[in-house]
C-alpha positions in Angstrom: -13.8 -20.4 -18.2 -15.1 -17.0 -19.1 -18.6 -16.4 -20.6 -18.6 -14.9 -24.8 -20.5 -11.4 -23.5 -17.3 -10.7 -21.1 -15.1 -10.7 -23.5 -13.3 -7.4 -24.4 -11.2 -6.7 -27.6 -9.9 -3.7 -26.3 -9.3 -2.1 -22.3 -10.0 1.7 -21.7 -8.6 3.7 -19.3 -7.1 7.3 -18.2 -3.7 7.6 -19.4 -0.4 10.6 -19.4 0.7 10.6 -22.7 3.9 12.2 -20.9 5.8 13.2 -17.8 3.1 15.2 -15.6 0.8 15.4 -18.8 -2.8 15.5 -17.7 -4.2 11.8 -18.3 -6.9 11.4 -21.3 -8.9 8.3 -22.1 -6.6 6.0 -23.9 -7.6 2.4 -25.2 -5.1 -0.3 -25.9 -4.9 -3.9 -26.7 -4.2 -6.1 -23.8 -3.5 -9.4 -26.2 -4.7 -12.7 -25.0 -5.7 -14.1 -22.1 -2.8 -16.1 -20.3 -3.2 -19.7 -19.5 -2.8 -18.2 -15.4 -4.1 -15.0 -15.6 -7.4 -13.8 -14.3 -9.2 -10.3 -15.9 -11.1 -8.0 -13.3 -13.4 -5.6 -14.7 -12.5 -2.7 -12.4 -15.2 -1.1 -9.9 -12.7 1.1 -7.6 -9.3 2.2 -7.7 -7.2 4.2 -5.1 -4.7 6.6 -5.8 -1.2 6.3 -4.4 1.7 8.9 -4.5 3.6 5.8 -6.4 0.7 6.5 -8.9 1.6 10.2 -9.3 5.6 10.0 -8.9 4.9 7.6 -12.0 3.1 9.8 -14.1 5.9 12.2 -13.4 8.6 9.6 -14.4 10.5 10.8 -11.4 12.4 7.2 -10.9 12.4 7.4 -14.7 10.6 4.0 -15.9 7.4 5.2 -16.8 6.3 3.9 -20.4 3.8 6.1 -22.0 1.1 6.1 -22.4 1.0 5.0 -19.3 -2.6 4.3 -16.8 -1.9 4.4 -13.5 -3.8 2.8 -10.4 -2.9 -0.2 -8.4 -5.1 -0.5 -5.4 -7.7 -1.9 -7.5 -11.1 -3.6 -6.3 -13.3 -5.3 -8.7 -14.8 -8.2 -10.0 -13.7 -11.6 -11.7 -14.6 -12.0 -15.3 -12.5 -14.0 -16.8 -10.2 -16.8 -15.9 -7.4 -18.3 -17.9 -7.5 -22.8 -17.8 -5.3 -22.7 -15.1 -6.2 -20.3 -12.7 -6.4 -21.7 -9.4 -8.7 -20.7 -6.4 -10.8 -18.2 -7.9 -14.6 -18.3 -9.3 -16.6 -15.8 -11.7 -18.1 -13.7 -10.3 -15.8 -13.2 -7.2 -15.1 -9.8 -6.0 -11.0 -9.6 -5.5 -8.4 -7.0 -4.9 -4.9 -6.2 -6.9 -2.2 -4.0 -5.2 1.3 -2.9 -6.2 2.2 -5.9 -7.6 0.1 -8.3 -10.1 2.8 -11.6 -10.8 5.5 -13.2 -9.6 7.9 -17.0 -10.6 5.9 -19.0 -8.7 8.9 -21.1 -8.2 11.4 -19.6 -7.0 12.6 -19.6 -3.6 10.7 -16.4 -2.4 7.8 -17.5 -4.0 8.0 -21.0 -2.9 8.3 -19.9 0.9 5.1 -17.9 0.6 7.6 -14.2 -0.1 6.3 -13.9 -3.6 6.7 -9.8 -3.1 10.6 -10.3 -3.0 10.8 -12.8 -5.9 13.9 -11.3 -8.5 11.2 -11.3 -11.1 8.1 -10.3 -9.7 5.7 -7.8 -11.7 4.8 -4.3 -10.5 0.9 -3.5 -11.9 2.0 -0.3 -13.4 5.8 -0.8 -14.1 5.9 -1.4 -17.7 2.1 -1.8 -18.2 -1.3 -0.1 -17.6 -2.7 0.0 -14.4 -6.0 -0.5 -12.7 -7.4 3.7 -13.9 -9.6 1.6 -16.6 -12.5 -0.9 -17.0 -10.2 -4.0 -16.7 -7.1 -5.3 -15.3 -5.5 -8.8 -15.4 -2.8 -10.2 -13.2 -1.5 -13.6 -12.1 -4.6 -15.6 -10.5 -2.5 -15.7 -7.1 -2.0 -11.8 -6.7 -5.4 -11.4 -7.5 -6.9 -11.3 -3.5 -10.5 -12.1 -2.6 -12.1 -9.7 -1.0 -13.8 -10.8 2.9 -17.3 -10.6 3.1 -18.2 -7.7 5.4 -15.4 -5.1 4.2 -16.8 -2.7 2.0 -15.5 -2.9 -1.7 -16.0 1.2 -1.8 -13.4 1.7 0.6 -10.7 -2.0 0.3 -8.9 -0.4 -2.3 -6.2 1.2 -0.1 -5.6 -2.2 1.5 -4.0 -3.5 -1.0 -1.2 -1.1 -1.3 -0.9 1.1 1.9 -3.1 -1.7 4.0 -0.5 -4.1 2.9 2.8 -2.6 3.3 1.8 -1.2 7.0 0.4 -4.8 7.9 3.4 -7.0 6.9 5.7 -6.1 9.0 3.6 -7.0 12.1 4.1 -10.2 10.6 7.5 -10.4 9.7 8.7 -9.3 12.8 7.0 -10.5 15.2 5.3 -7.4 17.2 3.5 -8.4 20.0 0.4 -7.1 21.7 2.2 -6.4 24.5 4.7 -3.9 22.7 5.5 -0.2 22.7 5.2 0.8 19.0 5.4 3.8 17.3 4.4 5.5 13.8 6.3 8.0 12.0 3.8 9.9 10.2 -0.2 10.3 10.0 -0.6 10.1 6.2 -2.0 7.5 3.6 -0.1 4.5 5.5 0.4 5.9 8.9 -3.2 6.4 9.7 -4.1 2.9 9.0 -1.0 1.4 11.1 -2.2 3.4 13.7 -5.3 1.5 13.7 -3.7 -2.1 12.8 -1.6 -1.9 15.8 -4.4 -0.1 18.3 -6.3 -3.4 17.3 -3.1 -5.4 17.5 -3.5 -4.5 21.1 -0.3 -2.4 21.0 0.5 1.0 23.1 1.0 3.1 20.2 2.6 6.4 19.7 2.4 8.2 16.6 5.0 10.7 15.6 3.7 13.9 13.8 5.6 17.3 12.3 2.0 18.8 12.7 0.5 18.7 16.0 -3.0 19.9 14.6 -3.4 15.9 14.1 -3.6 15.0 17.6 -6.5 14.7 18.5 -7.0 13.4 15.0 -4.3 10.7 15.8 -5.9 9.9 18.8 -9.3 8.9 17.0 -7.3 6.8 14.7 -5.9 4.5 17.1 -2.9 6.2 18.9 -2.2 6.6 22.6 0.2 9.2 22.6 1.2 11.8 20.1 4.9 13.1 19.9 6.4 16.1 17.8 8.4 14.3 15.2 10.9 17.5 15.2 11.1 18.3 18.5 14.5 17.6 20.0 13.7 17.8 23.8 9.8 15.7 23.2 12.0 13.0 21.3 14.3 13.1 24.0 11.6 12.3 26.6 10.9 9.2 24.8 14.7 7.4 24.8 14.7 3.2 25.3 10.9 3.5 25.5 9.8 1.9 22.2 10.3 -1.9 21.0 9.3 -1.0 17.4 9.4 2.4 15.3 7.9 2.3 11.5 8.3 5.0 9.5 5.9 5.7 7.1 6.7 9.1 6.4 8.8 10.5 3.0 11.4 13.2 5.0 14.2 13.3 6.3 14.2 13.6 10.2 16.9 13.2 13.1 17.7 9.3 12.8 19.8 9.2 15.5 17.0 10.4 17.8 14.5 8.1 16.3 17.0 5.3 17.3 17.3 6.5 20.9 13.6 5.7 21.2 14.1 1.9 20.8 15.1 0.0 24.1 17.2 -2.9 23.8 16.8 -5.2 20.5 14.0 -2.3 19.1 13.9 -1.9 15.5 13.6 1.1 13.3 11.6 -0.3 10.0 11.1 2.0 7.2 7.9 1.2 4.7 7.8 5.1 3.6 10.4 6.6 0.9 13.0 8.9 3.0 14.4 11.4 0.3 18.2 11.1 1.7 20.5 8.4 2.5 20.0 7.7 6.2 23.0 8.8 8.7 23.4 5.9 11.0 27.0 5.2 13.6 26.7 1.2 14.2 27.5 2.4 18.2 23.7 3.5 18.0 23.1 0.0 16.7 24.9 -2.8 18.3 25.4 -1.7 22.3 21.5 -2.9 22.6 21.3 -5.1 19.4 19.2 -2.6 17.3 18.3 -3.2 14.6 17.2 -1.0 10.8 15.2 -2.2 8.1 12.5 -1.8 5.6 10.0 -3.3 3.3 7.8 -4.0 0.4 3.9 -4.9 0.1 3.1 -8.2 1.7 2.9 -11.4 -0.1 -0.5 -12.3 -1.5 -0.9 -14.7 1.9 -0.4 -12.1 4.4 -2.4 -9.9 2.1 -5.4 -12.4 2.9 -4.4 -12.6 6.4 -4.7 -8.4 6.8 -7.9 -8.4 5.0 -9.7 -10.9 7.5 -8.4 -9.2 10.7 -9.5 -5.7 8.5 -13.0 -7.6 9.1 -12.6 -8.6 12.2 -12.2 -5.4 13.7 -13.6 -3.3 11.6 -10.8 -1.2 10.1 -10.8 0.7 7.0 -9.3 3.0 5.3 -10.3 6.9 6.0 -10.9 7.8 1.9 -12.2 10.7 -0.1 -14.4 9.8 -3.7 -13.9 11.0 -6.9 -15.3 9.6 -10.2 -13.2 7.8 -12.4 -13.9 10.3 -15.2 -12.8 13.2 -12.9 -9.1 11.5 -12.3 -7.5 14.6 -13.2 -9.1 16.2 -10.3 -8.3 13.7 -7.8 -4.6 13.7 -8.7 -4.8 17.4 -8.5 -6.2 17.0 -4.9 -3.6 14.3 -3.8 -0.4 16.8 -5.4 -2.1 19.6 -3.4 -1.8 17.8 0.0 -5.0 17.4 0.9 -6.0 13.8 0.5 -7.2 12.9 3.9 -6.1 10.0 3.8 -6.3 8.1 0.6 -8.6 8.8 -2.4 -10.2 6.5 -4.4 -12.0 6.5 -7.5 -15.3 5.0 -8.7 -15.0 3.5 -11.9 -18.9 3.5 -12.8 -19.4 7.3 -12.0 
């Protein structure tokens, strides 16, 4: 299913040869073709902070050399005999995670994200900072027409794990939702749930983002660390997601929710969370968090994406300038998410 001239002995990509060690270009063997597995020769990839806390080894399973990059966008160009649903040819999408059982009972209920085995993209092999990557046909997403491959990337990792939980939970057009943090995932919820047809709030430590916030979709912008502001808002909001990595007054954020609310946690808070279950079952509320979507609700973000004209706010850097573009997303400045072309 693959024609001879797409055939590649060898993949080449930008690798760390070691923990925070600049990446170089690094070519390796990616063995044969699996009988499900579909190969993607890589046209963009975005950069996550997973990406750089991996090249770091800070949660300590980074095999090296490692190639980052799992927000991938690209092409189809090979197909193994029993791929399923996919053509040559057929621009797709590959986020945080690339396989998964396929029959298990998460993966038979359409949660392949939660299934016991499911396989990260760059967790114990190369990622999507080369000229190829290969997953499991059914992770491999295809891309809407009308949503521009230079900018998907993002969906696929950030996109996803902001989108999901609309889904899972059940927010409603009608409810008062609010967004802990204007970053690389906050700034798109803001603009999933504006569309949504939510009243949303977002939650910032820097008011200098307001009016930013504001163009991206929010209604209302609140101090994140102000007491008295946080306060103001008690019983107000039926859903809070956090999408920012710090640690904040949880007890506050709590007092937001009105009656059955729900705090949900999609970013990485660097402490264990102090919660008194009196905050939690008086008015039935309710914590949580979550992964990427599944590969169906993946496809489900990407058409309303189309629909309403959402992308992701991204910065460009060539794919043989990586070491730059990491630089720029440890420095802070990334506004929001930066992606790199793989041609340039």
């Amino acid at each position: 299913m693959s024609s001879p001239t797409s055939i590649l002995d060898t993949f080449t990509g930008w690798a760390a040869k070691a923990p925070g060690a600049p990446l170089e270009q690094y070519s390796y063997d990616p063995g044969p073709l699996g009988a499900e597995d579909v190969e993607v020769a890589v046209e963009y990839c975005g950069i996550c902070h997973s990406d750089q806390s991996m090249i770091d080894n800070e949660w300590g399973m980074t095999r090296y050399p490692f190639i980052p990059g799992h927000e991938v966008v690209g092409t189809v160009v090979r197909l193994g005999d029993q791929a399923r649903g996919l053509k040559l040819g057929q621009r797709v999408g590959i986020g945080w995670y690339k396989g998964s059982c396929m029959h298990c009972s998460s993966c038979m209920e359409g949660a392949h994200q939660l299934c016991g085995t499911v396989k990260p993209t760059i967790v114990g092999s190369n990622g999507g900072f080369a000229n190829r990557l290969r997953s499991h046909w059914a992770w491999a997403v295809p891309l809407p027409e009308g949503l521009d491959p230079a900018l998907a990337g993002p969906l696929f990792c950030a996109g996803s794990t902001v989108f999901s939980p609309l889904l899972d939970f059940n927010v409603k057009p009608t409810d008062k939702v609010g967004v802990v943090g204007i970053g690389g995932l906050g700034h798109l919820a803001l603009g999933f749930l504006n569309a949504w047809g939510c009243e949303v709030t977002a939650f910032t430590s820097s008011l200098n983002k307001q009016e930013e916030a504001k163009r991206l979709g929010a209604h209302n912008v609140v101090a994140s660390i102000d007491s008295g502001a946080l306060k103001a808002m008690a019983g107000s909001l039926d859903f809070l997601l956090v999408t920012a990595s710090a640690d904040l007054d949880w007890t506050a954020m709590i007092g937001t929710l009105r009656g059955k609310g729900r705090l949900h946690f999609v970013g990485i808070v660097p402490s264990a969370i102090p919660v008194h279950v009196f905050n939690l079952i008086p008015q039935q509320k309710s914590l949580s968090g979550s992964p990427v979507g599944s590969p169906s609700s993946m496809a489900t973000m990407l058409e309303f994406c189309a629909r309403h004209n959402i992308v992701p706010q991204v910065e460009h850097f060539p794919m043989s300038k990586a070491n730059e573009a990491i630089d720029h997303l440890r420095s802070g400045k990334a506004r929001y998410r930066v992606v790199l072309d793989a041609n340039k």
